[in-house]
C-alpha positions in Angstrom: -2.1 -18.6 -16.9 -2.5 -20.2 -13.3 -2.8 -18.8 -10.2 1.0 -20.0 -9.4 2.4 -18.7 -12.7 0.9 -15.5 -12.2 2.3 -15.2 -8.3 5.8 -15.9 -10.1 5.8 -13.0 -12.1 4.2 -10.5 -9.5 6.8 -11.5 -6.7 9.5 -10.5 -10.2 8.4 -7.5 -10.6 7.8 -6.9 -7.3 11.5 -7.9 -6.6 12.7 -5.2 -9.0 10.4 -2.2 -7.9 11.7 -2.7 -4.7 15.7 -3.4 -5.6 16.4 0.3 -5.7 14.6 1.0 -2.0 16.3 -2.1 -0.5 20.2 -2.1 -2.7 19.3 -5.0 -4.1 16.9 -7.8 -5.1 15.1 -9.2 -2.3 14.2 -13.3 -2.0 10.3 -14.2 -1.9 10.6 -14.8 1.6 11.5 -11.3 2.2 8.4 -9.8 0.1 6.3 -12.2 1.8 7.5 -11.1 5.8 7.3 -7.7 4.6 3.3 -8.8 3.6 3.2 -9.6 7.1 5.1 -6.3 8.8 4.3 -5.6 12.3 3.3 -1.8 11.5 0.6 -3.9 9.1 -2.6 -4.7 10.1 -3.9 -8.3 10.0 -6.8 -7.5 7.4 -4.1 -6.0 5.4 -2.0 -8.7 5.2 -4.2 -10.3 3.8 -5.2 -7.9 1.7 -1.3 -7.8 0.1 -1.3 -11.3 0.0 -4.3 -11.8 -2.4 -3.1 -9.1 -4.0 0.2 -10.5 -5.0 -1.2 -13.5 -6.1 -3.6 -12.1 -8.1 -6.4 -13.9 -6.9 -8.6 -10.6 -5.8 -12.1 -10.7 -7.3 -11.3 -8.3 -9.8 -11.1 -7.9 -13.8 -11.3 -11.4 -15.1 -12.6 -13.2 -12.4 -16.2 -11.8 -13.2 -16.3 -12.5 -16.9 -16.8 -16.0 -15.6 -19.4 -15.6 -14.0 -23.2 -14.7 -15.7 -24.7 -11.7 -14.7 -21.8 -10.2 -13.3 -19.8 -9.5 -16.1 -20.1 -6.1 -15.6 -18.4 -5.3 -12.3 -15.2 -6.2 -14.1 -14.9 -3.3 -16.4 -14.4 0.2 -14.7 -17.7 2.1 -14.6 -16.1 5.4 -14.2 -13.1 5.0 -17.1 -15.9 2.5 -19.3 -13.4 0.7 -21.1 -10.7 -0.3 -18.8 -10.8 -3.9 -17.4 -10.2 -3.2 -13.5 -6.9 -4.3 -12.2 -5.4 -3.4 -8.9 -2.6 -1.0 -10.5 -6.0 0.4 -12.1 -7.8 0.6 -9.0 -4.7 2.2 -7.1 -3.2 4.5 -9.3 -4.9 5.3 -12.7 -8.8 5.2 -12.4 -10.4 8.5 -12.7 -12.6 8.0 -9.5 -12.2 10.0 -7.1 -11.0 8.0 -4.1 -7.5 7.1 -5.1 -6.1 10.7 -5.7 -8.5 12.0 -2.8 -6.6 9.5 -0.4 -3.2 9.4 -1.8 -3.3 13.0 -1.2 -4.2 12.7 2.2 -1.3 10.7 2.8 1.3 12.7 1.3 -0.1 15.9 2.9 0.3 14.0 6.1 4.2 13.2 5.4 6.3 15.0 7.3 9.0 17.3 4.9 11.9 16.4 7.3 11.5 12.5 6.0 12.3 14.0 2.7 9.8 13.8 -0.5 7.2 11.4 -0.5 8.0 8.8 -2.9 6.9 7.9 -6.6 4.5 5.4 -5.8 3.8 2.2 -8.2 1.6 -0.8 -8.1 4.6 -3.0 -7.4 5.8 -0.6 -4.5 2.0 -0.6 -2.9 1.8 -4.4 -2.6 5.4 -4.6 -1.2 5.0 -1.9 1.1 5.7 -3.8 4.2 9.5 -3.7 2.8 9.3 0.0 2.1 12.2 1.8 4.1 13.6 5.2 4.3 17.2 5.5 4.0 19.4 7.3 6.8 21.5 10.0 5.2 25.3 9.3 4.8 27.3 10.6 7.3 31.0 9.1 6.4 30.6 5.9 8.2 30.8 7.6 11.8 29.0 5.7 14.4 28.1 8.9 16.4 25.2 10.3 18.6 24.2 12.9 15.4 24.3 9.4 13.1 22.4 7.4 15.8 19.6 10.5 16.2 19.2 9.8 12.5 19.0 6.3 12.1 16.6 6.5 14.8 14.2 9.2 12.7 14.6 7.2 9.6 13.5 4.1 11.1 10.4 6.1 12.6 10.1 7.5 8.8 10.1 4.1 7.7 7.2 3.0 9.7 5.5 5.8 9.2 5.9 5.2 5.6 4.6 1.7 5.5 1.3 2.5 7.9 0.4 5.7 5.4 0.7 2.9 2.2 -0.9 -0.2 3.5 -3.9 1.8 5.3 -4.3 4.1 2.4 -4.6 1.2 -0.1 -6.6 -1.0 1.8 -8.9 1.7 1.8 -8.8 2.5 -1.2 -9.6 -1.2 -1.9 -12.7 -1.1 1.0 -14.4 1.4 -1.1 -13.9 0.2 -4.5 -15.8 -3.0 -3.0 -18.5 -0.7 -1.6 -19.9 0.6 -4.7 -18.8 -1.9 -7.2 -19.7 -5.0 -5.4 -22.7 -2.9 -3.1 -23.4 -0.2 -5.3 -23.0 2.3 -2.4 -21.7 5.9 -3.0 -19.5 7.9 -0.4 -19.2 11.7 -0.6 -15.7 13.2 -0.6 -16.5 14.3 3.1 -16.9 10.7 4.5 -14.3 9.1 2.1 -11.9 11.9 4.2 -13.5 10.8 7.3 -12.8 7.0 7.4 -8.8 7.8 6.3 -8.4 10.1 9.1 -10.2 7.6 11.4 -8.1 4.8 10.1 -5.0 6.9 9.7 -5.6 8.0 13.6 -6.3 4.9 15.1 -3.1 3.5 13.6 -1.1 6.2 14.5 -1.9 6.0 18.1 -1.2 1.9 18.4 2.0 2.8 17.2 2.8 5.1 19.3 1.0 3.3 22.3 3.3 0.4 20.9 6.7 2.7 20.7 6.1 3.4 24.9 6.0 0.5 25.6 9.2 -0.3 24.0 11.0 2.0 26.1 
């Protein structure tokens, strides 16, 4: 399949996982500007946008290529060709339930449960929104407090996501691609790091604002 057919169905399924979040199915154009969020970092952009086209160096891309054909089968689950949905959410190595943990333990209760994530929700997540609660309609202080939090929730949301998958991604590249090994103590090191630098542009950003 080309690199153009495969981008067609990703931004489909895409457009689906996110339907429910959004109340309805979004365009490309809106998939894509959510790739390029401001509460996203640059290098993660790009990231999502490989990503959703499929193009990462990943799986297939090194069975064409002698001497590498290894790195494209998981050495932790052996059998399993690598795949981002792999990488993200299935594999049994420890980084991706190690940091998606992080991330949830970090979410607030008040924004409600932290979601189901899926492959399709991960690549989009620069659409990901928290929904206000329904208060009737009423265009009062109580409903403007909330819509306010929500929209905080939201961006919260979509900085935990994209900075917990890129990482996820940076280390994957470490030891398949470098063969480097980090211990469970750095690995929670680098998300806090990333996680905290974030945090405070956004609220350096948020000042500003006011």
């Amino acid at each position: 399949m080309t690199h153009s057919g495969r981008t067609v169905i990703s931004l489909d399924k895409t457009r689906h996982a996110l339907r429910e979040n959004l109340g309805g199915l979004p365009k490309d154009s809106t998939i894509w500007k959510g790739c390029r969020s401001p509460d996203i970092q640059l290098k993660i952009w790009q990231f999502l946008f490989l990503s959703i086209h499929q193009t990462q160096k990943i799986g297939e891309y090194w069975r064409n290529i002698p001497g590498y054909e290894q790195r494209g089968i998981c050495s932790v689950c052996r059998d399993d060709e690598e795949s981002m949905e792999h990488i993200m959410l299935i594999c049994r190595a420890q980084e991706g339930p190690l940091i998606w943990d992080l991330a949830k333990g970090l979410w607030p209760a008040s924004h409600g449960e932290w979601p189901q994530l899926t492959i399709r929700s991960i690549m989009a997540c620069g659409s990901l929104k928290i929904k206000p609660a329904n208060n009737g309609g009423n265009a009062n202080q109580e409903e403007r407090r909330n819509n306010a939090k929500m929209k905080g929730a939201s961006r919260l949301l979509r900085i935990l996501v994209s900075e917990s998958a890129h990482l996820i991604w940076a280390i994957r590249c470490l030891w398949v691609i470098q063969d480097v090994t980090l211990t469970v103590e750095v690995m929670q090191q680098r998300w806090l790091t990333a996680i905290g630098w974030r945090l405070t542009i956004d609220r350096i950003i948020a000042a500003r604002r006011r």
